[in-house]
Backbone and ligand atoms as CSV (ligand in chain L), in Angstrom:
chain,resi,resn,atom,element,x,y,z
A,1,UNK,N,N,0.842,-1.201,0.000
A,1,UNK,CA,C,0.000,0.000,0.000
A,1,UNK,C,C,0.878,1.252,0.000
A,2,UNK,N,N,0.455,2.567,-0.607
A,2,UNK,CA,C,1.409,3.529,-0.909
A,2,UNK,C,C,1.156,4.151,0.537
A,3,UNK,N,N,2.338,5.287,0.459
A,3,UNK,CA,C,1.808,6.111,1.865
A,3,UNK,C,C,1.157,6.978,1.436
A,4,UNK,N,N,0.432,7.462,0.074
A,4,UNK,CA,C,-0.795,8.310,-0.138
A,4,UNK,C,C,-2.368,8.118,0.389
A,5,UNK,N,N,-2.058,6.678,0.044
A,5,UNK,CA,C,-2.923,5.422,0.382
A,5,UNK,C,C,-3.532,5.932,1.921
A,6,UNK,N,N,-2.115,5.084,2.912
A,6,UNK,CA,C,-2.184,4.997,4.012
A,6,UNK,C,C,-2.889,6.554,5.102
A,7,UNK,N,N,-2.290,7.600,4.343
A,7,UNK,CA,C,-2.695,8.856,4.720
A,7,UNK,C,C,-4.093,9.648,4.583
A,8,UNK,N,N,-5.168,9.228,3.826
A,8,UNK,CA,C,-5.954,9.437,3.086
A,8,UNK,C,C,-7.017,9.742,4.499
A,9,UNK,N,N,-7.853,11.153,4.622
A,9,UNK,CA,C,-8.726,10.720,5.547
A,9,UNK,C,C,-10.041,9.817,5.488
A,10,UNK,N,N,-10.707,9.813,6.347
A,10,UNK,CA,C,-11.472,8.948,5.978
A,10,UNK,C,C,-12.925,9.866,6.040
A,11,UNK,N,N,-13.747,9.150,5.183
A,11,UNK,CA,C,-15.225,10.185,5.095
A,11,UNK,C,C,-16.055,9.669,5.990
A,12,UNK,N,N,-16.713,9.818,6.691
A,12,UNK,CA,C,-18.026,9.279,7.802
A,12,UNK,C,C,-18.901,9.915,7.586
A,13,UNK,N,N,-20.285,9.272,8.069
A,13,UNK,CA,C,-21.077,10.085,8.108
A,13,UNK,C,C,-21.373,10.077,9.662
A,14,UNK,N,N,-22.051,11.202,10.368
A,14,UNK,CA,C,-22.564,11.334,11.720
A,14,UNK,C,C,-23.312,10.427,12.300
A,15,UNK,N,N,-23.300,10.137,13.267
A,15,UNK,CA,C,-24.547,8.984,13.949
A,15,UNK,C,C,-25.636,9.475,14.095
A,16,UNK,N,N,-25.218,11.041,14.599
A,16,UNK,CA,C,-26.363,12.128,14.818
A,16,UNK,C,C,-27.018,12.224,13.704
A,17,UNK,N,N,-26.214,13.662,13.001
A,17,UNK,CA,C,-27.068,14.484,11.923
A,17,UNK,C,C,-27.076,14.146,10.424
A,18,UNK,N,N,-26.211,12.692,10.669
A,18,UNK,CA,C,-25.650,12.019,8.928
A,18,UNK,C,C,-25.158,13.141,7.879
A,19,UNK,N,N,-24.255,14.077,8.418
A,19,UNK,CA,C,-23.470,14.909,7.795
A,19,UNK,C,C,-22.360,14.134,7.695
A,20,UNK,N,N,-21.646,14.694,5.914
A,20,UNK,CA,C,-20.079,13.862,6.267
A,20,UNK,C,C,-19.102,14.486,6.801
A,21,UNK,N,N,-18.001,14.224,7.210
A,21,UNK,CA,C,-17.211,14.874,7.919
A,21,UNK,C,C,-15.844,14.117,7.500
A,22,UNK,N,N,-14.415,14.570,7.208
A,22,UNK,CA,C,-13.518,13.864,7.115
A,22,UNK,C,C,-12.856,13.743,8.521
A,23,UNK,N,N,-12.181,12.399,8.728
A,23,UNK,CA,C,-11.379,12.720,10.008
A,23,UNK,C,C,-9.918,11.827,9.806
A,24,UNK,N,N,-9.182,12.173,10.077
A,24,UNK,CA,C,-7.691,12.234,9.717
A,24,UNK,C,C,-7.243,11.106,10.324
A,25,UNK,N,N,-6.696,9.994,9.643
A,25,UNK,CA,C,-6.323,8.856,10.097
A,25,UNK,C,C,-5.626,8.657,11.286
A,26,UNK,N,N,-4.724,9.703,11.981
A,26,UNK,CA,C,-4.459,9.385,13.119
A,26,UNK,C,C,-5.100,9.818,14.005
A,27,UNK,N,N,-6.562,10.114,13.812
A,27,UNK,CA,C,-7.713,10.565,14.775
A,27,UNK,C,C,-8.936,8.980,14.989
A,28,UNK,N,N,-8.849,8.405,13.897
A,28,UNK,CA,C,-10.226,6.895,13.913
A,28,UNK,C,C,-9.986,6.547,15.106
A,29,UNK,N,N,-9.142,6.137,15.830
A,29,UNK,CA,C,-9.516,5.300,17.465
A,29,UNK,C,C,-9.347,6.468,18.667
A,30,UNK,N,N,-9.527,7.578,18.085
A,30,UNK,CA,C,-10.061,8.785,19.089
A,30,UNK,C,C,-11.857,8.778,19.084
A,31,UNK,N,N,-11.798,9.733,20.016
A,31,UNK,CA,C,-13.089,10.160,19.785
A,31,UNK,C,C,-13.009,11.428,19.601
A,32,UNK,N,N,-13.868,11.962,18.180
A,32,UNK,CA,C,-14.111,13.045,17.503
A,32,UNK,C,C,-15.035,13.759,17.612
A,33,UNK,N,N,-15.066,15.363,17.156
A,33,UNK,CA,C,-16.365,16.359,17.833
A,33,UNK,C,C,-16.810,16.170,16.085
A,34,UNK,N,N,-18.394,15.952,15.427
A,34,UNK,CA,C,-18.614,16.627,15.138
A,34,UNK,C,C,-18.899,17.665,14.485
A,35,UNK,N,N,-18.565,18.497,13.049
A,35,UNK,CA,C,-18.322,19.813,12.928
A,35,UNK,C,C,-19.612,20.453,13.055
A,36,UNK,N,N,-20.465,19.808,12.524
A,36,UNK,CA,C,-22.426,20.205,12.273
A,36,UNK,C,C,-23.014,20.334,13.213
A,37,UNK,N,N,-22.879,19.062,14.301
A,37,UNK,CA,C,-23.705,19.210,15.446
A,37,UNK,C,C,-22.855,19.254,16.703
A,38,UNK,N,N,-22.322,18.818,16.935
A,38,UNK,CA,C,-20.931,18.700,17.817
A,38,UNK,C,C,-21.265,17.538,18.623
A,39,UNK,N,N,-21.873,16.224,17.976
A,39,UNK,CA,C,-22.090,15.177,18.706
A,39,UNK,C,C,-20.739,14.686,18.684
A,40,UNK,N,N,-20.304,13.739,19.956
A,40,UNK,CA,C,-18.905,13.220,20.376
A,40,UNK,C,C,-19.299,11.956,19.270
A,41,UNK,N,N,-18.262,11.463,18.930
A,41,UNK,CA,C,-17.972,10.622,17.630
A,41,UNK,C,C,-17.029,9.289,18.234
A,42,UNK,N,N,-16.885,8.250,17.841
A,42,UNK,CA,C,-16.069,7.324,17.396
A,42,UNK,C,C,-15.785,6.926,16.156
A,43,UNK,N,N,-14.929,7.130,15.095
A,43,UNK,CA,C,-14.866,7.051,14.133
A,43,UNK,C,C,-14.979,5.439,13.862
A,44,UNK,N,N,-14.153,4.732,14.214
A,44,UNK,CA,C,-13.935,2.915,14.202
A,44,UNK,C,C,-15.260,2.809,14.661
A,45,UNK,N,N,-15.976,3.596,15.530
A,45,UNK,CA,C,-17.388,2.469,15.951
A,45,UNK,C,C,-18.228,2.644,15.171
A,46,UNK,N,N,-18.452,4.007,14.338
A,46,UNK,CA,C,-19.155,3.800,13.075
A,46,UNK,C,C,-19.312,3.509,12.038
A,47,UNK,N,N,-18.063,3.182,11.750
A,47,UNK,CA,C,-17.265,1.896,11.039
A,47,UNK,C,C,-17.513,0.334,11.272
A,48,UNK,N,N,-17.289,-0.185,12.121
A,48,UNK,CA,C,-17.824,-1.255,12.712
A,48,UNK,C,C,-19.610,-1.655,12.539
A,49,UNK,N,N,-20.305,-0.645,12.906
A,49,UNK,CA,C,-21.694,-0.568,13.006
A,49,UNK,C,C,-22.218,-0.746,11.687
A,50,UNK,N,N,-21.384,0.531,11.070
A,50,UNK,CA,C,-22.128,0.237,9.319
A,50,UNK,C,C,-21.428,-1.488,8.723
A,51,UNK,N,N,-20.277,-1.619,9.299
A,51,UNK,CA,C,-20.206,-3.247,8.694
A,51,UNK,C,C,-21.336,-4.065,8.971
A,52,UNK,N,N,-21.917,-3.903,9.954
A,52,UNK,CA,C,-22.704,-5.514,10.513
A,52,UNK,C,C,-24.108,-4.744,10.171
A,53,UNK,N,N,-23.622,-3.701,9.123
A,53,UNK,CA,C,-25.788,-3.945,9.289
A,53,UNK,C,C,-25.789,-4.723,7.817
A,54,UNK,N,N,-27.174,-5.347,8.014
A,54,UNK,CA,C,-27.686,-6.274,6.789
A,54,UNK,C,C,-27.627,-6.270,5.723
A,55,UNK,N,N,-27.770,-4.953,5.422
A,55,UNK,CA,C,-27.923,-4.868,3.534
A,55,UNK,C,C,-27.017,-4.023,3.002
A,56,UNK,N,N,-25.577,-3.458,4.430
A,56,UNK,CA,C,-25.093,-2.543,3.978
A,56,UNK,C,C,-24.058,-2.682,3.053
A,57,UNK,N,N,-23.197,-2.305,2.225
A,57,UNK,CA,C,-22.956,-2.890,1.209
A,57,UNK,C,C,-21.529,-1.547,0.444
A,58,UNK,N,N,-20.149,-1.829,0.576
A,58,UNK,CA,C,-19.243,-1.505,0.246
A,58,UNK,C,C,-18.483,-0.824,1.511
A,59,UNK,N,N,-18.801,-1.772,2.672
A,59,UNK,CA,C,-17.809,-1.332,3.568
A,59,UNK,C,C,-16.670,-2.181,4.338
A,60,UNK,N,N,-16.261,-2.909,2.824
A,60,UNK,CA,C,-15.291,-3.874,3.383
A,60,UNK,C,C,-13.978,-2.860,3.628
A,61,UNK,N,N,-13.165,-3.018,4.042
A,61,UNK,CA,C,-11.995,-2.818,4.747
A,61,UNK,C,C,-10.450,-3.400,3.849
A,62,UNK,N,N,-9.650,-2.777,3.615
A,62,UNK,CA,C,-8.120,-3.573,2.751
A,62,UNK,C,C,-7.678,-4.333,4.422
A,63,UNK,N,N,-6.604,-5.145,4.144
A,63,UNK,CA,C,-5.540,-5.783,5.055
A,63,UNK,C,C,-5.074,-4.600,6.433
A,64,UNK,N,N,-5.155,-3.285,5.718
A,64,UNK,CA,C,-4.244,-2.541,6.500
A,64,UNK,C,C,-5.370,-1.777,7.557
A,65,UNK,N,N,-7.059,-2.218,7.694
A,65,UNK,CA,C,-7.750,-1.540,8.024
A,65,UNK,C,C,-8.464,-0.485,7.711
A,66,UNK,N,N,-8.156,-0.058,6.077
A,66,UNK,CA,C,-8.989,1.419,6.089
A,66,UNK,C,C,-10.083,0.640,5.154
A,67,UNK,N,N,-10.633,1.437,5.156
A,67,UNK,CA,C,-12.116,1.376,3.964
A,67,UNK,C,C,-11.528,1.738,2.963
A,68,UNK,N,N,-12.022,0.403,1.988
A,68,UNK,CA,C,-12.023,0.165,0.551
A,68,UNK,C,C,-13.043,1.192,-0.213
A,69,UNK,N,N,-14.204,1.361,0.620
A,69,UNK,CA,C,-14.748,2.523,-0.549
A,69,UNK,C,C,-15.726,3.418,0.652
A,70,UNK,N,N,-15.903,4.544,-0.242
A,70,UNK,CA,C,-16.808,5.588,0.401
A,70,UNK,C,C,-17.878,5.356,1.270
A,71,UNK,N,N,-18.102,5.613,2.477
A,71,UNK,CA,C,-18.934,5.753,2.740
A,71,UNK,C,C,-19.977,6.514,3.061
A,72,UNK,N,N,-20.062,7.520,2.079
A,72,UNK,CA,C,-21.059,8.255,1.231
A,72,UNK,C,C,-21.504,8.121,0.274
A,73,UNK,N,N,-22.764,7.896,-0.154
A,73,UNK,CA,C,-23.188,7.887,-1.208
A,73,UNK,C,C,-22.846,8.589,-2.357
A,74,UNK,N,N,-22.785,7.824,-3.594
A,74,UNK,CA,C,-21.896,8.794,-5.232
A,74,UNK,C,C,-23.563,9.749,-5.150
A,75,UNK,N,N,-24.893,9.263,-5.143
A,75,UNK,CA,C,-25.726,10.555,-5.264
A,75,UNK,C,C,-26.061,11.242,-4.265
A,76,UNK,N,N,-26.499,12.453,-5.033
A,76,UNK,CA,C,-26.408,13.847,-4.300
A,76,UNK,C,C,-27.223,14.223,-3.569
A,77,UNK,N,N,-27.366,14.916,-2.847
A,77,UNK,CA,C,-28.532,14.877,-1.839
A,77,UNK,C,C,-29.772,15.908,-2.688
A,78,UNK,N,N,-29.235,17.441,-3.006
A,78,UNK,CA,C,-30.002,18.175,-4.481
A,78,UNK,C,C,-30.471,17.688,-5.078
A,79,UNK,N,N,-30.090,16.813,-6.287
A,79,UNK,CA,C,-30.329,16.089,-7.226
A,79,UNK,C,C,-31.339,15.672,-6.719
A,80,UNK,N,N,-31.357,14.426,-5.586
A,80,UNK,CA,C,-32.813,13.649,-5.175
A,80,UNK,C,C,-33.696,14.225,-4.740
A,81,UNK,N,N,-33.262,15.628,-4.218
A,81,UNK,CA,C,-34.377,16.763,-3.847
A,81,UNK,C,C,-35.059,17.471,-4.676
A,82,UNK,N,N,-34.392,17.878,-5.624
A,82,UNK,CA,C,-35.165,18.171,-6.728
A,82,UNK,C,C,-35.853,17.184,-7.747
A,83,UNK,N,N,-35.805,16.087,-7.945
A,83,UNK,CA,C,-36.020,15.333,-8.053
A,83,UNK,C,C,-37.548,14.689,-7.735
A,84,UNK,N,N,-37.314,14.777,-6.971
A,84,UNK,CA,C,-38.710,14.269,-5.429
A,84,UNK,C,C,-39.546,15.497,-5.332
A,85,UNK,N,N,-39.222,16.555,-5.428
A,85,UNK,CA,C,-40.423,17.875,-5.336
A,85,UNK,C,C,-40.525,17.886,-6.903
A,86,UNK,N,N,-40.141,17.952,-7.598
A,86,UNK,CA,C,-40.515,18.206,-9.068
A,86,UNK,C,C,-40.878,16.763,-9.736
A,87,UNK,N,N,-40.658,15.430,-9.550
A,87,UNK,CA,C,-40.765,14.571,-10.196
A,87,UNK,C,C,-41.540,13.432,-9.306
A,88,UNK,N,N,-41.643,14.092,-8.205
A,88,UNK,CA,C,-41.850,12.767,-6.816
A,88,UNK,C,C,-43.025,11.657,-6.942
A,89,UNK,N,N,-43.657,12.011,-7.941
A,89,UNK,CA,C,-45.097,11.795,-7.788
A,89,UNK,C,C,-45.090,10.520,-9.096
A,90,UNK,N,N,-44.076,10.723,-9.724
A,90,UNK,CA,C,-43.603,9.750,-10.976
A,90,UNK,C,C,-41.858,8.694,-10.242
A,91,UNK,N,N,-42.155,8.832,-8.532
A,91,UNK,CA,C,-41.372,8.404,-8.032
A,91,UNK,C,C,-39.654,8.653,-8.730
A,92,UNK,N,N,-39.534,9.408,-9.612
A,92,UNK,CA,C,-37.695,9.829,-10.023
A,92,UNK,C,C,-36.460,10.054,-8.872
A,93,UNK,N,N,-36.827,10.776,-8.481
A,93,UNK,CA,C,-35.958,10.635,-6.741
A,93,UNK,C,C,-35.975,8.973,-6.021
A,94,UNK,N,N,-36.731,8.301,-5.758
A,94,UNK,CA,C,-36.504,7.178,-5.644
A,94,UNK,C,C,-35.660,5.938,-6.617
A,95,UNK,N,N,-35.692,6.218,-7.756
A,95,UNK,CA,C,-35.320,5.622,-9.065
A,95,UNK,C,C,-33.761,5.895,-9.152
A,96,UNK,N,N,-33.946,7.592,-8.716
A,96,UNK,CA,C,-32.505,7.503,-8.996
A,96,UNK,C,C,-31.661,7.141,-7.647
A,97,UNK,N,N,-32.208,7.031,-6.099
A,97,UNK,CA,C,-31.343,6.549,-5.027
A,97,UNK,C,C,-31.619,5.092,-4.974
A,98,UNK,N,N,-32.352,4.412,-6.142
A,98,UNK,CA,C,-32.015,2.635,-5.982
A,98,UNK,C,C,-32.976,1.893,-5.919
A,99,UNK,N,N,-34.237,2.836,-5.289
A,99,UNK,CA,C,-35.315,1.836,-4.769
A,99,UNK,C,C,-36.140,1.688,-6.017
A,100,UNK,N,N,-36.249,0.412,-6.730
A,100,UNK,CA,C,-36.728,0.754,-7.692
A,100,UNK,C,C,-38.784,0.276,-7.777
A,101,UNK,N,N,-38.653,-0.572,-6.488
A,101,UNK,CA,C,-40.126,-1.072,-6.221
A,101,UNK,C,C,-40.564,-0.087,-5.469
A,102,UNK,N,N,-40.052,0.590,-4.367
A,102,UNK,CA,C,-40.904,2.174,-4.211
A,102,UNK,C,C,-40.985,3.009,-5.511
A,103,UNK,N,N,-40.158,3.229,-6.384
A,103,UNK,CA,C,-40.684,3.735,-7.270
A,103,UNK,C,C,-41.423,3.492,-8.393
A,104,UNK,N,N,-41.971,2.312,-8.424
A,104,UNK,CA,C,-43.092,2.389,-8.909
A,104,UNK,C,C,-44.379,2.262,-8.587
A,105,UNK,N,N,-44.438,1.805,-7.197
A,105,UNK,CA,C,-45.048,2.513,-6.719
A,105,UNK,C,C,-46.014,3.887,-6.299
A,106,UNK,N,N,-44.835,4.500,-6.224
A,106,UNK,CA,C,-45.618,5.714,-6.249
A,106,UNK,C,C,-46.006,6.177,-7.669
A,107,UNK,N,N,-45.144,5.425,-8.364
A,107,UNK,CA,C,-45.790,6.331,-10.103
A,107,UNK,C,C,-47.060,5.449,-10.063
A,108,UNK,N,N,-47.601,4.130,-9.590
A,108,UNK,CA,C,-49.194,3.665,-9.955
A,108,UNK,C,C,-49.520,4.568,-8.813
A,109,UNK,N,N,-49.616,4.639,-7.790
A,109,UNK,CA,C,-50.542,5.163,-7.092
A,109,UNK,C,C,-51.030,6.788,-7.390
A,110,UNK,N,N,-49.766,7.459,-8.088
A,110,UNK,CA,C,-49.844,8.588,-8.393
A,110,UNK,C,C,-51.482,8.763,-9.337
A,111,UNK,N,N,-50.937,7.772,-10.161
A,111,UNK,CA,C,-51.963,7.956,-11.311
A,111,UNK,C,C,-53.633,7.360,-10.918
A,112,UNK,N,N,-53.466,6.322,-9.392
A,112,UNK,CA,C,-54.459,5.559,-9.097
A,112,UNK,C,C,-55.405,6.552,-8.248
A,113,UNK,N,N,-54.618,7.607,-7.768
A,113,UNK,CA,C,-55.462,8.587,-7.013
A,113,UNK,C,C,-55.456,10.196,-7.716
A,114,UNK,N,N,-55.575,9.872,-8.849
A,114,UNK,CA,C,-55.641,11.252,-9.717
A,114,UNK,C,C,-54.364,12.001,-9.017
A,115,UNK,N,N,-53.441,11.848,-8.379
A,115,UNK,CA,C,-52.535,12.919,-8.196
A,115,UNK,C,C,-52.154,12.765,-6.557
A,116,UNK,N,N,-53.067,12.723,-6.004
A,116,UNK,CA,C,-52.836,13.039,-4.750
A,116,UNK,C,C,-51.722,12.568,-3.911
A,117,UNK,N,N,-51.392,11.082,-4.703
A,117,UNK,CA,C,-50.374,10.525,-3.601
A,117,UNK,C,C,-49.200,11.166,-3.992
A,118,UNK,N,N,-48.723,12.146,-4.820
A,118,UNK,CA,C,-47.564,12.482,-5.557
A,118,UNK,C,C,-47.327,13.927,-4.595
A,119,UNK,N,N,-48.090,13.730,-3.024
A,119,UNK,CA,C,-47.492,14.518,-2.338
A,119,UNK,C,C,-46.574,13.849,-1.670
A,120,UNK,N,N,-46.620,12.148,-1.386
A,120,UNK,CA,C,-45.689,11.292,-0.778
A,120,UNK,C,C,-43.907,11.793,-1.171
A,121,UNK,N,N,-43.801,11.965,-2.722
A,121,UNK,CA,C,-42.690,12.023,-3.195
A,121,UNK,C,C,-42.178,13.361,-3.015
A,122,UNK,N,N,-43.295,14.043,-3.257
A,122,UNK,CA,C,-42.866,15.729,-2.841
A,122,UNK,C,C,-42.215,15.788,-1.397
A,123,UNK,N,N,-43.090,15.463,-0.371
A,123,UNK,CA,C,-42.366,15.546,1.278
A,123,UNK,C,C,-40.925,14.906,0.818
A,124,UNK,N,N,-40.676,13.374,0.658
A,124,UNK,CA,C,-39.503,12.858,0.821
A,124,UNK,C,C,-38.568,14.162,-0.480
A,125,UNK,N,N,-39.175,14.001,-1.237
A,125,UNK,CA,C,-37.897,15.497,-1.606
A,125,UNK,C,C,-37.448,16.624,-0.609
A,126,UNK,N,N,-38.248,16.371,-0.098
A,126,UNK,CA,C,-37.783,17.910,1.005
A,126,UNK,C,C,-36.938,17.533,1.967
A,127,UNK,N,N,-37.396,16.073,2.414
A,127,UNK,CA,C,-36.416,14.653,3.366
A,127,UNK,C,C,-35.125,14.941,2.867
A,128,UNK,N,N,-35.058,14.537,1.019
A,128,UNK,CA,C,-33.529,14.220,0.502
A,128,UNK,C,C,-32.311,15.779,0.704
A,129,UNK,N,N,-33.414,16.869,0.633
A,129,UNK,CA,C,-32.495,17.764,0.775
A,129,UNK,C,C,-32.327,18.342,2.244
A,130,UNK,N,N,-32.995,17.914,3.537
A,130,UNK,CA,C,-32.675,18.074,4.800
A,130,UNK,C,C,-31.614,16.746,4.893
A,131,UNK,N,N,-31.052,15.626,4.190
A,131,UNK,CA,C,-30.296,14.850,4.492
A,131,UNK,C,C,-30.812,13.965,5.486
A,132,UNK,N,N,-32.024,13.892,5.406
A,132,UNK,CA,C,-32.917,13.002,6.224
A,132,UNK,C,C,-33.345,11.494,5.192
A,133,UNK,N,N,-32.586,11.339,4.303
A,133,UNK,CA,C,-32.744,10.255,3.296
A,133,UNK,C,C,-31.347,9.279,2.963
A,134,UNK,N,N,-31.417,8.264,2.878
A,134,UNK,CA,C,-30.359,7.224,2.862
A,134,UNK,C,C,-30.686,6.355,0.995
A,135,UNK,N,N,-29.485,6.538,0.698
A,135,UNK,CA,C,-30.025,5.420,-0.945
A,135,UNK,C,C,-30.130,3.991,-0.202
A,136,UNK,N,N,-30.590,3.371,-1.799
A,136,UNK,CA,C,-30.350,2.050,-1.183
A,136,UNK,C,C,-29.232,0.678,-0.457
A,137,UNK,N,N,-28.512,1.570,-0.717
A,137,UNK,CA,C,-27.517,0.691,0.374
A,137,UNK,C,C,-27.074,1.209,1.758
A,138,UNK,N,N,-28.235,2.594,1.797
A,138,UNK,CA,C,-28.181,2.680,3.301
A,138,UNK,C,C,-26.781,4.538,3.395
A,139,UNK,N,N,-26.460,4.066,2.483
A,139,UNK,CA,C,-25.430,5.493,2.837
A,139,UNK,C,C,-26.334,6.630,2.784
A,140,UNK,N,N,-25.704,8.196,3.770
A,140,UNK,CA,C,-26.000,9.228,3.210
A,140,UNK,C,C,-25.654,9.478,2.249
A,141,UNK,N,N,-26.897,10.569,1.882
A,141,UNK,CA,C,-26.334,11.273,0.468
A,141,UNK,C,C,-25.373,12.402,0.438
A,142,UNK,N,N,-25.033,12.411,-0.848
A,142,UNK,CA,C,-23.522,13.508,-0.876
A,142,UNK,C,C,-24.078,14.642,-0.777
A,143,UNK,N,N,-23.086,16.047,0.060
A,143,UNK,CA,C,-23.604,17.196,-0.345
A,143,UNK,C,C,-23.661,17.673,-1.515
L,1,ZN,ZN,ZN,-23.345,15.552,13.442
Protein backbone atom coordinates (compact mmCIF):
# COMPACT_ATOMS: atom_id res chain seq x y z
CA UNK A 1 0.00 0.00 0.00
CA UNK A 2 1.41 3.53 -0.91
CA UNK A 3 1.81 6.11 1.86
CA UNK A 4 -0.80 8.31 -0.14
CA UNK A 5 -2.92 5.42 0.38
CA UNK A 6 -2.18 5.00 4.01
CA UNK A 7 -2.70 8.86 4.72
CA UNK A 8 -5.95 9.44 3.09
CA UNK A 9 -8.73 10.72 5.55
CA UNK A 10 -11.47 8.95 5.98
CA UNK A 11 -15.23 10.19 5.09
CA UNK A 12 -18.03 9.28 7.80
CA UNK A 13 -21.08 10.09 8.11
CA UNK A 14 -22.56 11.33 11.72
CA UNK A 15 -24.55 8.98 13.95
CA UNK A 16 -26.36 12.13 14.82
CA UNK A 17 -27.07 14.48 11.92
CA UNK A 18 -25.65 12.02 8.93
CA UNK A 19 -23.47 14.91 7.79
CA UNK A 20 -20.08 13.86 6.27
CA UNK A 21 -17.21 14.87 7.92
CA UNK A 22 -13.52 13.86 7.11
CA UNK A 23 -11.38 12.72 10.01
CA UNK A 24 -7.69 12.23 9.72
CA UNK A 25 -6.32 8.86 10.10
CA UNK A 26 -4.46 9.38 13.12
CA UNK A 27 -7.71 10.57 14.77
CA UNK A 28 -10.23 6.90 13.91
CA UNK A 29 -9.52 5.30 17.46
CA UNK A 30 -10.06 8.79 19.09
CA UNK A 31 -13.09 10.16 19.78
CA UNK A 32 -14.11 13.05 17.50
CA UNK A 33 -16.36 16.36 17.83
CA UNK A 34 -18.61 16.63 15.14
CA UNK A 35 -18.32 19.81 12.93
CA UNK A 36 -22.43 20.21 12.27
CA UNK A 37 -23.71 19.21 15.45
CA UNK A 38 -20.93 18.70 17.82
CA UNK A 39 -22.09 15.18 18.71
CA UNK A 40 -18.90 13.22 20.38
CA UNK A 41 -17.97 10.62 17.63
CA UNK A 42 -16.07 7.32 17.40
CA UNK A 43 -14.87 7.05 14.13
CA UNK A 44 -13.93 2.91 14.20
CA UNK A 45 -17.39 2.47 15.95
CA UNK A 46 -19.16 3.80 13.08
CA UNK A 47 -17.27 1.90 11.04
CA UNK A 48 -17.82 -1.26 12.71
CA UNK A 49 -21.69 -0.57 13.01
CA UNK A 50 -22.13 0.24 9.32
CA UNK A 51 -20.21 -3.25 8.69
CA UNK A 52 -22.70 -5.51 10.51
CA UNK A 53 -25.79 -3.95 9.29
CA UNK A 54 -27.69 -6.27 6.79
CA UNK A 55 -27.92 -4.87 3.53
CA UNK A 56 -25.09 -2.54 3.98
CA UNK A 57 -22.96 -2.89 1.21
CA UNK A 58 -19.24 -1.51 0.25
CA UNK A 59 -17.81 -1.33 3.57
CA UNK A 60 -15.29 -3.87 3.38
CA UNK A 61 -11.99 -2.82 4.75
CA UNK A 62 -8.12 -3.57 2.75
CA UNK A 63 -5.54 -5.78 5.05
CA UNK A 64 -4.24 -2.54 6.50
CA UNK A 65 -7.75 -1.54 8.02
CA UNK A 66 -8.99 1.42 6.09
CA UNK A 67 -12.12 1.38 3.96
CA UNK A 68 -12.02 0.16 0.55
CA UNK A 69 -14.75 2.52 -0.55
CA UNK A 70 -16.81 5.59 0.40
CA UNK A 71 -18.93 5.75 2.74
CA UNK A 72 -21.06 8.26 1.23
CA UNK A 73 -23.19 7.89 -1.21
CA UNK A 74 -21.90 8.79 -5.23
CA UNK A 75 -25.73 10.55 -5.26
CA UNK A 76 -26.41 13.85 -4.30
CA UNK A 77 -28.53 14.88 -1.84
CA UNK A 78 -30.00 18.18 -4.48
CA UNK A 79 -30.33 16.09 -7.23
CA UNK A 80 -32.81 13.65 -5.18
CA UNK A 81 -34.38 16.76 -3.85
CA UNK A 82 -35.16 18.17 -6.73
CA UNK A 83 -36.02 15.33 -8.05
CA UNK A 84 -38.71 14.27 -5.43
CA UNK A 85 -40.42 17.88 -5.34
CA UNK A 86 -40.52 18.21 -9.07
CA UNK A 87 -40.77 14.57 -10.20
CA UNK A 88 -41.85 12.77 -6.82
CA UNK A 89 -45.10 11.79 -7.79
CA UNK A 90 -43.60 9.75 -10.98
CA UNK A 91 -41.37 8.40 -8.03
CA UNK A 92 -37.70 9.83 -10.02
CA UNK A 93 -35.96 10.63 -6.74
CA UNK A 94 -36.50 7.18 -5.64
CA UNK A 95 -35.32 5.62 -9.06
CA UNK A 96 -32.51 7.50 -9.00
CA UNK A 97 -31.34 6.55 -5.03
CA UNK A 98 -32.01 2.64 -5.98
CA UNK A 99 -35.32 1.84 -4.77
CA UNK A 100 -36.73 0.75 -7.69
CA UNK A 101 -40.13 -1.07 -6.22
CA UNK A 102 -40.90 2.17 -4.21
CA UNK A 103 -40.68 3.73 -7.27
CA UNK A 104 -43.09 2.39 -8.91
CA UNK A 105 -45.05 2.51 -6.72
CA UNK A 106 -45.62 5.71 -6.25
CA UNK A 107 -45.79 6.33 -10.10
CA UNK A 108 -49.19 3.66 -9.95
CA UNK A 109 -50.54 5.16 -7.09
CA UNK A 110 -49.84 8.59 -8.39
CA UNK A 111 -51.96 7.96 -11.31
CA UNK A 112 -54.46 5.56 -9.10
CA UNK A 113 -55.46 8.59 -7.01
CA UNK A 114 -55.64 11.25 -9.72
CA UNK A 115 -52.53 12.92 -8.20
CA UNK A 116 -52.84 13.04 -4.75
CA UNK A 117 -50.37 10.52 -3.60
CA UNK A 118 -47.56 12.48 -5.56
CA UNK A 119 -47.49 14.52 -2.34
CA UNK A 120 -45.69 11.29 -0.78
CA UNK A 121 -42.69 12.02 -3.20
CA UNK A 122 -42.87 15.73 -2.84
CA UNK A 123 -42.37 15.55 1.28
CA UNK A 124 -39.50 12.86 0.82
CA UNK A 125 -37.90 15.50 -1.61
CA UNK A 126 -37.78 17.91 1.00
CA UNK A 127 -36.42 14.65 3.37
CA UNK A 128 -33.53 14.22 0.50
CA UNK A 129 -32.50 17.76 0.78
CA UNK A 130 -32.67 18.07 4.80
CA UNK A 131 -30.30 14.85 4.49
CA UNK A 132 -32.92 13.00 6.22
CA UNK A 133 -32.74 10.25 3.30
CA UNK A 134 -30.36 7.22 2.86
CA UNK A 135 -30.02 5.42 -0.94
CA UNK A 136 -30.35 2.05 -1.18
CA UNK A 137 -27.52 0.69 0.37
CA UNK A 138 -28.18 2.68 3.30
CA UNK A 139 -25.43 5.49 2.84
CA UNK A 140 -26.00 9.23 3.21
CA UNK A 141 -26.33 11.27 0.47
CA UNK A 142 -23.52 13.51 -0.88
CA UNK A 143 -23.60 17.20 -0.34
ZN1 LIG B 1 -23.35 15.55 13.44
Amino acid sequence: MSDTNRQRPWIIPCSKCSQSMSVAIEHVNLVVTCPHCAQSLEPWRILSEARRRENARGFDVDSAGYPTHSMISSRNKVIAGLLGIFLGGLGAHRFYLGYFGIGMLQLILSFATCGIATFWGFIEGILCLAGQMRDVDGLPLSD
